[in-house]
C-alpha positions in Angstrom: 17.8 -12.0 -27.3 20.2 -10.2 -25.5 18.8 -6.9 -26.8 15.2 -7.7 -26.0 16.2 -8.5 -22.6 17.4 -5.2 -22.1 14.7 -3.3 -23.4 12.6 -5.3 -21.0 13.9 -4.1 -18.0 14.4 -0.5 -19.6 11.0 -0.5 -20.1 9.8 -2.5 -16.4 12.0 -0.8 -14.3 9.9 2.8 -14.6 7.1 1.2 -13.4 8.5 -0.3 -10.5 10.2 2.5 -9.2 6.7 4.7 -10.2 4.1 2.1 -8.5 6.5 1.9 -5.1 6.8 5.3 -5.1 3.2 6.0 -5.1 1.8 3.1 -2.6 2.9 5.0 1.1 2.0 8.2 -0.1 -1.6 7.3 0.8 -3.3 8.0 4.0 -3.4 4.1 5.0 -1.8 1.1 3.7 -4.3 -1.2 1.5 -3.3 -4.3 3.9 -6.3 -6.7 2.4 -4.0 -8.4 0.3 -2.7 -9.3 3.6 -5.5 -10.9 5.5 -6.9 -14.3 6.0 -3.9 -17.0 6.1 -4.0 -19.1 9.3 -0.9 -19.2 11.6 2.3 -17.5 10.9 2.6 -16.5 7.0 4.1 -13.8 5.2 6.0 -12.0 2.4 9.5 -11.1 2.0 10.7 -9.2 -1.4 13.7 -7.4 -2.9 13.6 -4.8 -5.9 16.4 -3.0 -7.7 16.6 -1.4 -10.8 17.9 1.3 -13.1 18.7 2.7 -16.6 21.4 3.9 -18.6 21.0 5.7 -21.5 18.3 8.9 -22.2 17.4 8.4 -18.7 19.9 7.4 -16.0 18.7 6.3 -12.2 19.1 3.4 -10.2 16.6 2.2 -7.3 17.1 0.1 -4.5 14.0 -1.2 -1.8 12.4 -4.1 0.1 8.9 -4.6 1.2 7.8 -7.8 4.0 5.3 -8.4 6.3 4.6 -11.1 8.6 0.9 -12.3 9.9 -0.1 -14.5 13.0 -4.3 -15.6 12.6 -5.3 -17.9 15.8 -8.7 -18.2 14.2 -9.8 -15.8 16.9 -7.5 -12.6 16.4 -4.8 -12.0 14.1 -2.1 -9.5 13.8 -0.2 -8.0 11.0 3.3 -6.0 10.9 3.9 -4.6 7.8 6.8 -2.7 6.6 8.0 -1.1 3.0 10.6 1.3 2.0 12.9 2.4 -1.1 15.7 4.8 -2.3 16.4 5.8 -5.7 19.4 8.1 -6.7 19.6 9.6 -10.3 22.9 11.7 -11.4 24.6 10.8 -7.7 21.3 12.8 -6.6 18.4 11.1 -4.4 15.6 11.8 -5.7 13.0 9.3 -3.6 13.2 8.3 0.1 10.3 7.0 1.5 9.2 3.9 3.8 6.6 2.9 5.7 5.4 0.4 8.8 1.9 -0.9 9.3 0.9 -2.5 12.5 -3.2 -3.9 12.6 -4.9 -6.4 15.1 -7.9 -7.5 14.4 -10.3 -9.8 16.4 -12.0 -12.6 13.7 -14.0 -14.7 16.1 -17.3 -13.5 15.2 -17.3 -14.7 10.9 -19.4 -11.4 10.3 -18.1 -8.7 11.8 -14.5 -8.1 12.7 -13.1 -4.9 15.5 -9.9 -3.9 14.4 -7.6 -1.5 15.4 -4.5 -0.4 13.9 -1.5 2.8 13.6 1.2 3.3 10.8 4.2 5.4 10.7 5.3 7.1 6.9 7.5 9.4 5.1 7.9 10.3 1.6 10.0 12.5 0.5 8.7 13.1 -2.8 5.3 14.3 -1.8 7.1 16.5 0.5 5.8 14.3 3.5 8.7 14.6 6.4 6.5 12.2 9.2 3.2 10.8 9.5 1.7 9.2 12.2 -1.9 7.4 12.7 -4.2 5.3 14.8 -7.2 4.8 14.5 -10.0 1.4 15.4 -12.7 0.2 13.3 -15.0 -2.4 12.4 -14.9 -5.1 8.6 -17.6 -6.9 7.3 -17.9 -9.9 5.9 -21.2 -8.8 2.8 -20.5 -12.3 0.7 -18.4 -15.5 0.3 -18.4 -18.1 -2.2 -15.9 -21.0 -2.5 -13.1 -18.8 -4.6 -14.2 -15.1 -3.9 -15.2 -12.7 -1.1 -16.9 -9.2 -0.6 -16.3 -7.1 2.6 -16.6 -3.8 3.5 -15.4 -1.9 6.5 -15.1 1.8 8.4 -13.3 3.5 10.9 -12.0 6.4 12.4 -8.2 7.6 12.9 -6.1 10.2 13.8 -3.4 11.8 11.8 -0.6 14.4 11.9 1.6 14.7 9.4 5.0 17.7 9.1 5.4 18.5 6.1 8.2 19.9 3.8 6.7 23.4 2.5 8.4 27.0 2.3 7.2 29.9 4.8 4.8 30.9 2.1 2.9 27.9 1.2 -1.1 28.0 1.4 -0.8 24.3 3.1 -0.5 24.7 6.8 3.1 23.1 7.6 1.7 21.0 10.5 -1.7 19.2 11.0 -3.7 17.0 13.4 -6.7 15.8 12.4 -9.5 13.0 12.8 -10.5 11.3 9.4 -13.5 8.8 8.2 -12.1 5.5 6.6 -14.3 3.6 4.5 -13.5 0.8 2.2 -14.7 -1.8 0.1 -12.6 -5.3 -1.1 -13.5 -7.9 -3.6 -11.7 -10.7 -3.9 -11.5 -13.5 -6.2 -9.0 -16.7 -6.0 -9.1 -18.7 -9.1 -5.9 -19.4 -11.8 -4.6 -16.4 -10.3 -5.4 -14.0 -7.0 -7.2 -11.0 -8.3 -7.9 -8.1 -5.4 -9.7 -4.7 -6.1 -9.8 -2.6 -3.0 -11.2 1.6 -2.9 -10.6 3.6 0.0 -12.7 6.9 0.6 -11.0 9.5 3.8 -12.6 12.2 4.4 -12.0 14.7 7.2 -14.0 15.0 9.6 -13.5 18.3 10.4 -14.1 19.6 6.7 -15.8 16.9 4.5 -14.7 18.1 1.3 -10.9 17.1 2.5 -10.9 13.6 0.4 -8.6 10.7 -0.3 -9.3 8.3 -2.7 -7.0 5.4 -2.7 -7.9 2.5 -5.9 -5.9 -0.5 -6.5 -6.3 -3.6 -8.3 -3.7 -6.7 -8.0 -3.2 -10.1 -9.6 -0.9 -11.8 -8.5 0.3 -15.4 -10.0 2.1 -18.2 -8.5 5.8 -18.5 -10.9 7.0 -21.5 -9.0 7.1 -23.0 -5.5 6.6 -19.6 -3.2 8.2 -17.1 -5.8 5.0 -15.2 -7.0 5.0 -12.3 -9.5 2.3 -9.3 -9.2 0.9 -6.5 -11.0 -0.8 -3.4 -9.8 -2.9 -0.5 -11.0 -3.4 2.4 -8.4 -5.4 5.4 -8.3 -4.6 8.0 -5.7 -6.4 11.2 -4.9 -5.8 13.6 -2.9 -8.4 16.6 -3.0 -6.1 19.2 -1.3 -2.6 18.1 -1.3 0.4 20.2 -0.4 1.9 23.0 -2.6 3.3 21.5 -5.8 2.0 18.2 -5.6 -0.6 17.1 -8.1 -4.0 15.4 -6.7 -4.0 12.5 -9.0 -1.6 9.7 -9.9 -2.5 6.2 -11.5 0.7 4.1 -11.8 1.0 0.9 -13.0 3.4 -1.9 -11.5 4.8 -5.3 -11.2 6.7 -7.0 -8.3 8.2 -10.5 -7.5 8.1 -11.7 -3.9 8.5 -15.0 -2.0 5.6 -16.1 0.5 5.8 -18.0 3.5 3.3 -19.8 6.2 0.2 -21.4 5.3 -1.2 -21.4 1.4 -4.6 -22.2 2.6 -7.4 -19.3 2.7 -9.1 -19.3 6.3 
């Protein structure tokens, strides 16, 4: 039994580190997992991990967020971040922190406006900043799952970490597009697929692609346990960094407020 245990978390603990590593790295947050809970509510979770053996690392992060929904507007803080060393080396530093308001009187259509801060060391991204406002739709509801759809524009600059002779320019500040579309569906277990599609504005064939599905299961009282798939592309991504990754993940997390969907 022993054994097995081990091999579990030998065989977990990649994925973790891989799936944390690769959610800030996109251009916005997918927040929708988020949304929806009347009054104060939240998340709060810990992860650490490691291996010993043919591959030797140890990881260390902490995600939470907290909401507050009046049933007219509702705002969202949001922050994530994670080290991982490997031979007394760091090889991963990244965070992130996500604030979004978003005004939910009309049951439709809902103006939003939000801006994130980022870093991530591995894609070579020293600072990122954005803003940007929008508007989310409401396309269906049924008892136990939801359709909506939303766009927006933003701004972005991001410094990255390239040599004096890379083709990416070192610096940028641009305006994007941001479109996405969320299905949700709440029965034994919360299942969320969300796509996001960023373009730039300034050159349309400038795209990110952000994919991820979730299902996440109650394990008892607030403790939950989730598992992600995510798809990230980035058409023209800085020098030595590849434009896809798909990573697969699982998480446990505690939750807080209000269990009720609004």
């Amino acid at each position: 039994m022993r054994e097995c245990f081990v091999r579990l978390i030998r065989f977990s603990t990649p994925a973790i580190l891989i799936w944390s590593m690769a959610f800030p790295a996109s251009a916005q947050v997918n927040i929708e997992q988020y949304r929806n809970r009347p009054g104060v509510s939240g998340k709060v979770g810990l992860q650490f991990g490691g291996a010993k053996g043919n591959t030797d690392f140890v990881t260390g992060g902490g995600a939470a967020n907290i909401s507050y929904n009046t049933g007219t507007y509702a705002v969202l803080l949001l922050g994530k971040g994670l080290l991982g060393f490997s031979g007394g080396k760091r090889f991963s530093n990244e965070g992130l922190t996500h604030l979004r308001y978003t005004w939910i009187k009309p049951h439709r259509f809902h103006p939003e406006g939000f801006a994130q801060i980022d870093y991530s060391r591995p894609r070579k991204l020293k600072f990122r900043v954005l803003a940007g406002a929008g508007l989310r739709a409401q396309v269906a509801e049924g008892e136990s799952s939801s359709i909506f759809i939303g766009t927006s524009f933003m701004w972005e600059r991001e410094n990255l970490d390239l040599t004096s002779g890379s083709i990416h320019l070192h610096r940028t500040s641009i305006l994007r597009t941001s479109n996405y579309v969320n299905v949700s569906i709440q029965k034994h277990a919360e299942i969320s697929l969300t796509g996001y599609y960023q373009a730039m504005l300034s050159d349309l064939d400038d795209v990110r692609i952000l994919a991820t599905l979730e299902i996440t299961s109650k394990i008892v009282g607030p403790l939950q346990h989730t598992t992600a798939l995510n798809y990230r592309r980035d058409s023209k991504p800085p020098d030595g960094i590849k434009k896809n990754d798909l990573a697969l993940g699982t998480s446990f997390s505690v939750r807080f407020g209000s269990k009720e969907k609004k």
